[in-house]
N, C-alpha and C positions, 0 to 999 in steps of 0.2 A: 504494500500500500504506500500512498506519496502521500505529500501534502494535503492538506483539506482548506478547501476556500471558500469564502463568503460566496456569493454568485445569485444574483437574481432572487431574492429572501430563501437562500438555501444554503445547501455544501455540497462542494464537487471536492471530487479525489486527482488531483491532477496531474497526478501517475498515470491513471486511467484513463478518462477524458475533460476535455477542456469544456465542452456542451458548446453552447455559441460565445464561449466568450474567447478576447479577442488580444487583451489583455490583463496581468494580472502583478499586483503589487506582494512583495514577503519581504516584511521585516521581524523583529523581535517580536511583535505584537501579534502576528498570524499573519496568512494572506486572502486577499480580496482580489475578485473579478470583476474586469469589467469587457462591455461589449464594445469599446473601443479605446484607442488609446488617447486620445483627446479627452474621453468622458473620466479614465483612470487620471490622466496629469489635473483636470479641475480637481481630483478627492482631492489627489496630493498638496495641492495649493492651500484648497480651502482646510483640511486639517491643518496646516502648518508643518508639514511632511517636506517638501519643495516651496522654496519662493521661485516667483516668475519674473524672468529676466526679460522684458521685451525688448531692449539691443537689438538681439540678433536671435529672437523667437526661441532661444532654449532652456532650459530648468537647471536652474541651480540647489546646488545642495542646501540645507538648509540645517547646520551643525552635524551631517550626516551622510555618510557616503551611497553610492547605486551606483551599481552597474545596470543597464537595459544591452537585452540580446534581443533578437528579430531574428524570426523563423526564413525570412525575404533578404534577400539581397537590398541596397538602399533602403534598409531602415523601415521593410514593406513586412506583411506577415501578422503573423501573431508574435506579441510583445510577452518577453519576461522583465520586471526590473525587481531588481535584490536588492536589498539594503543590510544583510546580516555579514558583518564583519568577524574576520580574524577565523576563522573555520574555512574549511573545504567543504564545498557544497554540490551533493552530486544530484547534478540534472535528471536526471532518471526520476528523482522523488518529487520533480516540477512539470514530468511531462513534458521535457526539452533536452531529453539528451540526444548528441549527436543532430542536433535541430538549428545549431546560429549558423548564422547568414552572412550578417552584419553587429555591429555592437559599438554603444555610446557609453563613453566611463567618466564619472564624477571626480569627486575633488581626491578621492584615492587609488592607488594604482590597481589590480587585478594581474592575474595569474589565469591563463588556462592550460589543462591536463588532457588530454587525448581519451584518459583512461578515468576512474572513480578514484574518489579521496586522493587527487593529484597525483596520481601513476604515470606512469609510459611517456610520451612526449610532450612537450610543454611549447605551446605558442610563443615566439620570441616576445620577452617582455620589455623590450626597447618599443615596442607596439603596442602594448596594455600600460601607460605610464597614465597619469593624472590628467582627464578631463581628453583623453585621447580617444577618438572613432574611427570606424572604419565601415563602407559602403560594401563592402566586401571581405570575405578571408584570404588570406594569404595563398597562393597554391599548395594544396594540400589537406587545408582548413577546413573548407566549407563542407558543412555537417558534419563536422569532427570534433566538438567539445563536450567531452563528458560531465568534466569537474570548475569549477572557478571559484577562486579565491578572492577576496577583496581587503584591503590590507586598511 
């Protein structure tokens, strides 16, 4: 069994399946679905989770690190964003492993594992540093992350 999230006044297992939803927030507190990632970034704002930076239309941290993965290539797909630091997190129990695409990182660096609990090969982390994306994986990458760390 994976995680269990909030979703449409319920709970899905999302190991299992995601149902319609599109995106889905996990931090310390549990995770929540939503049916878009637009509709996800307003929670984030409105709890006080992310302040909104309109600059340059992206979300900033807000005393708090994330990582967001996309199932899509440019940042398309269905959305994971993490927020649980300092542990190995294996995507298997989010219903995304072997699933990113693409990937947007917050104010702290990331680590990804090929394999669970950060095994086997490791995505070059001159490329997961601080507030770094990428529209696509590396060759080799794409649909290759098991595990991810966020430091």
């Amino acid at each position: 069994s994976g995680v269990l999230a909030e979703f449409n006044g319920g709970v899905i297992d999302l190991a299992v399946d995601w149902e319609d939803a599109v995106a889905c927030h996990v931090d310390g507190d549990g995770a929540v679905c939503f049916e878009s990632e637009a509709t996800m970034d307003a929670w984030l704002v409105g709890t006080g989770r992310l302040e909104a930076e309109l600059d340059d239309g992206a979300l900033a941290s807000n005393c708090a690190s994330y990582l967001r993965l996309y199932d899509g290539t440019s940042y398309g797909g269905a959305t994971l964003n993490l927020s649980i630091r300092s542990q190995w997190l294996n995507l298997s129990s989010y219903g995304f492993d072997q699933k990113t695409s693409s990937f947007k990182i917050g104010p702290c660096r990331a680590l990804f594992a090929d394999l669970t609990n950060g095994g086997g090969a490791r995505y070059p982390s001159y490329l997961t540093e601080a507030y770094d994306q990428s529209s696509s994986m590396i060759s080799g990458w794409d649909n290759d992350v098991s595990s991810v760390y966020i430091y």
